[in-house]
C-alpha positions as a LaTeX table, in Angstrom:
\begin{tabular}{lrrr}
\hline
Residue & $x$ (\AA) & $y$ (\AA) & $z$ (\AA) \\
\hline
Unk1 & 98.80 & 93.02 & 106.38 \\
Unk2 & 98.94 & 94.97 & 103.68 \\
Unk3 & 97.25 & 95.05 & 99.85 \\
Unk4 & 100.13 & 96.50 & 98.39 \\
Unk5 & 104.45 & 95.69 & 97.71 \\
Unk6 & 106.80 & 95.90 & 95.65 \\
Unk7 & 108.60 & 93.36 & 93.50 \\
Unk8 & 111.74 & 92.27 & 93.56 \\
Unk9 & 112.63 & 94.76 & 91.10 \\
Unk10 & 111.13 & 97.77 & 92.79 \\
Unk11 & 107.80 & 97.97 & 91.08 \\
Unk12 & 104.72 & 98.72 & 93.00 \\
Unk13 & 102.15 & 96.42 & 92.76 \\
Unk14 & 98.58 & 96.57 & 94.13 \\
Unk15 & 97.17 & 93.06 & 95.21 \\
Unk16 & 93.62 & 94.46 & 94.32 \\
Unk17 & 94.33 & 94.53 & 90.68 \\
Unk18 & 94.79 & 90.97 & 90.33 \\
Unk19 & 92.58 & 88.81 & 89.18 \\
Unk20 & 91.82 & 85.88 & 91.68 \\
Unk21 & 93.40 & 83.16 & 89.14 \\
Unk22 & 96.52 & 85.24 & 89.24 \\
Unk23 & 96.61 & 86.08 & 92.66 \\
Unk24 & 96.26 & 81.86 & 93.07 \\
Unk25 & 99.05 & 81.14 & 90.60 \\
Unk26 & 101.38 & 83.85 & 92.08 \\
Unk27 & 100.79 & 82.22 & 95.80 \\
Unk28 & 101.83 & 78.64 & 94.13 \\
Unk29 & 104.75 & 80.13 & 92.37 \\
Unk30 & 106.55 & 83.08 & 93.76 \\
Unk31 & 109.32 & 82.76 & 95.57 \\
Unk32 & 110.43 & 84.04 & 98.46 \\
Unk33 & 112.06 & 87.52 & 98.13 \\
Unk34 & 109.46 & 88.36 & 94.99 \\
Unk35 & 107.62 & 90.67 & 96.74 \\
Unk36 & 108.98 & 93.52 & 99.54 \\
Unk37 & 106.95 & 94.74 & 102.32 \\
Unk38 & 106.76 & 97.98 & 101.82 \\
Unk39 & 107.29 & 99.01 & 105.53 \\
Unk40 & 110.67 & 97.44 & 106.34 \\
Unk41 & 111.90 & 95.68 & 102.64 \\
Unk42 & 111.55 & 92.22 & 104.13 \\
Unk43 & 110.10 & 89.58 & 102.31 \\
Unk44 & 106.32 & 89.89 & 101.60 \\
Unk45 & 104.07 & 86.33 & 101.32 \\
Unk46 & 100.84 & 86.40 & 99.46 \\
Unk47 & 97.39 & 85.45 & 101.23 \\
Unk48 & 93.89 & 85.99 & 101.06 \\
Unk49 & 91.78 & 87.00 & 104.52 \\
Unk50 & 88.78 & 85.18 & 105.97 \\
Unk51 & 86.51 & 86.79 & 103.26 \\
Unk52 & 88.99 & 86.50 & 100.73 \\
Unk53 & 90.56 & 89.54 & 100.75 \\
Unk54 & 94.40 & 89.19 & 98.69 \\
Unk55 & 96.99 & 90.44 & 100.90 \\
Unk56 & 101.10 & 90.89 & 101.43 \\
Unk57 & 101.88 & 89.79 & 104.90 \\
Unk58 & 105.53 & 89.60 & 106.74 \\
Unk59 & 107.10 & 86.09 & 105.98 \\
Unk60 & 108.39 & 86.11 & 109.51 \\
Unk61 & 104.97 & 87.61 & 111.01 \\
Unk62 & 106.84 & 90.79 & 112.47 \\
Unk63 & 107.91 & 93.97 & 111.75 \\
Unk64 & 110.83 & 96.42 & 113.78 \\
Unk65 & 109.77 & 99.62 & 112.06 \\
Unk66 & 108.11 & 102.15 & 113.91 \\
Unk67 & 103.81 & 102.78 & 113.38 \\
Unk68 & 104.86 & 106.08 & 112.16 \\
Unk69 & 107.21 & 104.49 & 109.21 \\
Unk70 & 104.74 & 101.84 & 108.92 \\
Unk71 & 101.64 & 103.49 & 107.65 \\
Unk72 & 103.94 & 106.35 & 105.50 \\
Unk73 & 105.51 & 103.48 & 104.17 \\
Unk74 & 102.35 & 101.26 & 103.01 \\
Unk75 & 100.48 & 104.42 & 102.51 \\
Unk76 & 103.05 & 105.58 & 99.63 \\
Unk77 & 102.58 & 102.30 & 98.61 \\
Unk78 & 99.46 & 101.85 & 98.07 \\
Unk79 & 99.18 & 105.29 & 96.29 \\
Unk80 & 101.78 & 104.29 & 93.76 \\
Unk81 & 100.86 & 100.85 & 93.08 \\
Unk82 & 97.21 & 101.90 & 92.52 \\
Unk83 & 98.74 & 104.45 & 89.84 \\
Unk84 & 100.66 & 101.89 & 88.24 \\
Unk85 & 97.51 & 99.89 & 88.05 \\
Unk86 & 95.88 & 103.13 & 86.67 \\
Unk87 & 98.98 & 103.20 & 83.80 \\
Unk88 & 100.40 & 106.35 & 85.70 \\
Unk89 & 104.24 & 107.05 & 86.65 \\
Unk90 & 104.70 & 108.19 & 90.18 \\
Unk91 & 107.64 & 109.26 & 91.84 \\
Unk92 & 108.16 & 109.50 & 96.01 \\
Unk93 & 109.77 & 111.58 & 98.14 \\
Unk94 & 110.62 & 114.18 & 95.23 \\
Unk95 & 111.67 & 118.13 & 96.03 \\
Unk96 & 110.78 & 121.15 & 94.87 \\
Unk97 & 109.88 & 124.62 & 95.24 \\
Unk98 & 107.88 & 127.28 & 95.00 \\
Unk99 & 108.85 & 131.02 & 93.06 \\
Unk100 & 109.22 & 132.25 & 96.57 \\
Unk101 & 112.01 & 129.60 & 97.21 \\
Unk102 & 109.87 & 128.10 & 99.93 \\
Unk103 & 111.82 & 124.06 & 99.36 \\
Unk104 & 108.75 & 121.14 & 99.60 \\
Unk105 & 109.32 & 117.73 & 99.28 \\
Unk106 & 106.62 & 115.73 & 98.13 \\
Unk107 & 105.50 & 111.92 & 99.36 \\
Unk108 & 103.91 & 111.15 & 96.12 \\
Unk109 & 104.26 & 113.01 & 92.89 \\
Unk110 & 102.81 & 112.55 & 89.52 \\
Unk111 & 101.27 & 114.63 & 86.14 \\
Unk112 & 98.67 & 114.00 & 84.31 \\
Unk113 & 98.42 & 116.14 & 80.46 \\
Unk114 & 98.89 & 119.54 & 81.99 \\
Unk115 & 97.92 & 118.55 & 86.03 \\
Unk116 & 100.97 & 117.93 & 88.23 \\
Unk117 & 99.26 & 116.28 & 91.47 \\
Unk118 & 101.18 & 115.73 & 95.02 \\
Unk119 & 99.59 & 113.08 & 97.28 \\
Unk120 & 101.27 & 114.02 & 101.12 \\
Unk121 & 100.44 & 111.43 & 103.68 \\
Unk122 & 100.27 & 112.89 & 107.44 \\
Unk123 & 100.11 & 110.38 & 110.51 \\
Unk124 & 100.82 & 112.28 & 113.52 \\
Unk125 & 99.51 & 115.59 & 114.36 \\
Unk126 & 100.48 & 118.76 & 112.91 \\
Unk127 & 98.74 & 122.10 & 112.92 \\
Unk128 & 96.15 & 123.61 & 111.41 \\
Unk129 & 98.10 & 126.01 & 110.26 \\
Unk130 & 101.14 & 123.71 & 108.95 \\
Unk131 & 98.57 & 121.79 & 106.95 \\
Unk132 & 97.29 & 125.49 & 105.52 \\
Unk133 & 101.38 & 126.43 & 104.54 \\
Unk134 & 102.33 & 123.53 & 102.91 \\
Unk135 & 99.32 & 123.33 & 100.96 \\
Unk136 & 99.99 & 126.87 & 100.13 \\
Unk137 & 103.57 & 126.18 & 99.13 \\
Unk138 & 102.40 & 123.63 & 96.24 \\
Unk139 & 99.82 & 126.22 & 95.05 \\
Unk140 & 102.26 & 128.35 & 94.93 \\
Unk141 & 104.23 & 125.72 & 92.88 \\
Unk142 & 101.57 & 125.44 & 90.67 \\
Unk143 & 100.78 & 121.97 & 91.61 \\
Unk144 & 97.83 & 120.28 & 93.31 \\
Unk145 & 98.21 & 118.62 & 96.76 \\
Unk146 & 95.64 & 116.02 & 98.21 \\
Unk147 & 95.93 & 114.62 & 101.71 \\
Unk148 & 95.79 & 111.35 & 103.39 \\
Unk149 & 96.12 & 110.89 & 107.13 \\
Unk150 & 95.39 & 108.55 & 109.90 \\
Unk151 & 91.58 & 108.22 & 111.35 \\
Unk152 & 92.89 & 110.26 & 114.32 \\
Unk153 & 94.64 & 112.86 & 112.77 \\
Unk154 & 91.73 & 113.08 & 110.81 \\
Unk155 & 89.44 & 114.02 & 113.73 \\
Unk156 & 92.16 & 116.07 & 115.50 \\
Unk157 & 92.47 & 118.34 & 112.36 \\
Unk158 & 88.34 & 117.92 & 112.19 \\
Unk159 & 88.56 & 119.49 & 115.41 \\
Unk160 & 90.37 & 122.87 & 114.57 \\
Unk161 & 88.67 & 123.20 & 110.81 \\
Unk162 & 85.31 & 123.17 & 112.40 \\
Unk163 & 85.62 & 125.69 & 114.37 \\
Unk164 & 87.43 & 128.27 & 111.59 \\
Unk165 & 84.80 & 127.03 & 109.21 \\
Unk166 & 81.88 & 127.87 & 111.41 \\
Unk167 & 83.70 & 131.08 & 112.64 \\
Unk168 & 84.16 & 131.89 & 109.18 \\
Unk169 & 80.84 & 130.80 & 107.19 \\
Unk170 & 78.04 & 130.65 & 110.05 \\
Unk171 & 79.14 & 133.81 & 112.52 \\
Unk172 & 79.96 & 130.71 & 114.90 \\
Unk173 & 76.18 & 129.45 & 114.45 \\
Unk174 & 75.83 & 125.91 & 113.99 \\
Unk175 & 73.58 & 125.85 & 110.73 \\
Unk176 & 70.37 & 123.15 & 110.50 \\
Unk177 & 72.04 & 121.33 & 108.15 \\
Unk178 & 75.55 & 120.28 & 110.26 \\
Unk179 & 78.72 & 121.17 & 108.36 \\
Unk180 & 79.81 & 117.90 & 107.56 \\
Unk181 & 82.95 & 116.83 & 108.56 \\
Unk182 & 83.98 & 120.11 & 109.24 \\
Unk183 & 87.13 & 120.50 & 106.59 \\
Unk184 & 87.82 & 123.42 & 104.73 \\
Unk185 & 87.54 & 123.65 & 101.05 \\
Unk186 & 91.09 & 125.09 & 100.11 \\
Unk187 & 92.41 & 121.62 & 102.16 \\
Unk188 & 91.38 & 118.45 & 100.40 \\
Unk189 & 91.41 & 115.52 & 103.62 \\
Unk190 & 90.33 & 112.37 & 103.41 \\
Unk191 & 91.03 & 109.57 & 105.90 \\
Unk192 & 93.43 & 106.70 & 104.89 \\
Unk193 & 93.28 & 103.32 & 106.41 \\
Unk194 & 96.38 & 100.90 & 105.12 \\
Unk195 & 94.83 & 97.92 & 106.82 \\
Unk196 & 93.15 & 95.15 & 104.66 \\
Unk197 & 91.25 & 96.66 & 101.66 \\
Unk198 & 93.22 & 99.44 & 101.99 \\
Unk199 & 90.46 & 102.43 & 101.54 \\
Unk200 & 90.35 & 106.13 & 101.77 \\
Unk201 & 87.43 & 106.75 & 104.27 \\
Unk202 & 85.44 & 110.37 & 103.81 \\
Unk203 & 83.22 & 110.43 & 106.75 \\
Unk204 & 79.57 & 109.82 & 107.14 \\
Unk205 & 80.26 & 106.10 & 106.08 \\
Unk206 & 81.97 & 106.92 & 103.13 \\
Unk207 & 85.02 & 104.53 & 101.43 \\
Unk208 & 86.38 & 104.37 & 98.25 \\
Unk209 & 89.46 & 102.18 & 97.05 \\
Unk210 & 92.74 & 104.05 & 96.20 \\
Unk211 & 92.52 & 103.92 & 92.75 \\
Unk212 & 88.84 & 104.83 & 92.90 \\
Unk213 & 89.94 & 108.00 & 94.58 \\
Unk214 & 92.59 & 108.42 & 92.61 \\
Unk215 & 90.58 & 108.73 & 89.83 \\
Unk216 & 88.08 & 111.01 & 91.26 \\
Unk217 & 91.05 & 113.42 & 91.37 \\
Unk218 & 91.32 & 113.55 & 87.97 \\
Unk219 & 87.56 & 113.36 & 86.64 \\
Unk220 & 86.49 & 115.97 & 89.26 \\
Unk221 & 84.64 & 114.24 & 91.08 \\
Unk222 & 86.33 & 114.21 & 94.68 \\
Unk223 & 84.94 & 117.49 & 95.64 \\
Unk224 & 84.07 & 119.28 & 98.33 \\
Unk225 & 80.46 & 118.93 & 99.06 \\
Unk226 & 78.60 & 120.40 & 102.23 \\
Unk227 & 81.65 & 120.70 & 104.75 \\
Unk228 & 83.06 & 117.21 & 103.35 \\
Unk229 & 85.08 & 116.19 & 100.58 \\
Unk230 & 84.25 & 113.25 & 99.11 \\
Unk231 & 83.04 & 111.69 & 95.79 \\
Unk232 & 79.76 & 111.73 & 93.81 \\
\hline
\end{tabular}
């Protein structure tokens, strides 16, 4: 299941940021085909969990796309439904480069007054130092990259970070005061899960919604804080 589709006419829609009398009418009224799982494009049906919790589920209760293409897929989607909720246009899959030349293609891409912002999403492993070059690339661009990846990645990546952080800030002491999760702060991590509420998860018991940190992007206050980046 999933809190976030797209319509029938390819707009992104969050199921969050509908009101529960909406969300009612819509399940009494929409037909079949309105909404588009995000994952594979087959028709989405509108439900609400145990706890009430509105969500897009398969109509046919299966999917054939790969876990990888799965949680890109809703991931993208629920970053550009939450910034249509927010009033913001964002764009997927769009390329670029930097002066250099060096070509990036960016999962989610939108601006904000003078801010142009990339949201990449990152399942499976990949390198320290692959996270470190890409995020380079967009500085290079002149644009800000945030990322999103899978619980696991999450404490893979944790895994390497540490260790160059406390190599690099504590003469490979461990200080009194822990380093947090252990990420750096030239790469801005958080955790995504695409699973019922859909929340970004910073460590040490930590959530926010999408839009929520969304929105801490651009009021400054998802920061890095004490080996972690999270928000105030």
């Amino acid at each position: 299941m999933t809190q976030s589709a797209w319509t029938r006419d390819s707009q992104p829609v969050d199921a969050a940021a509908i009101s529960s009398e909406e969300w009612e009418e819509l399940k009494q009224n929409a037909q079949l085909g309105d909404f588009i799982m995000p994952c594979c494009k087959a028709p989405a049906v509108l439900k609400n969990s145990i706890n009430n919790i509105p969500f897009f589920a398969h109509h046919a209760n299966e999917c054939d796309t790969a876990p990888e293409t799965i949680w890109h897929k809703d991931g993208k989607a629920a970053v550009l439904a939450s910034l249509n909720s927010m009033g913001i246009s964002g764009r997927e899959e769009v390329q670029g480069c930097s002066p250099d030349g060096d070509k990036w293609v960016a999962d989610v891409i939108f601006s904000v007054l003078d801010r142009t912002i990339v949201i990449e999403l990152q399942r499976s492993y990949q390198h320290l130092r692959d996270f470190k070059r890409r995020q380079e690339r967009y500085i290079a661009s002149g644009v800000e990259c945030y990322w999103l990846v899978r619980k696991k990645t999450f404490m893979t990546l944790g895994k390497a970070t540490s260790r160059l952080l406390l190599k690099r800030e504590f003469d490979n002491l461990f200080p009194p005061s822990g380093i947090g999760t252990g990420m750096l702060p030239e790469l801005p991590v958080a955790m995504l899960d695409t699973e019922g509420e859909q929340l970004v998860r910073f460590g040490g018991f930590k959530t926010a919604p999408v839009p929520v940190w969304l929105a801490g992007i651009l009021d400054g206050s998802y920061q890095y804080r004490d080996g972690s980046w999270n928000l105030e």
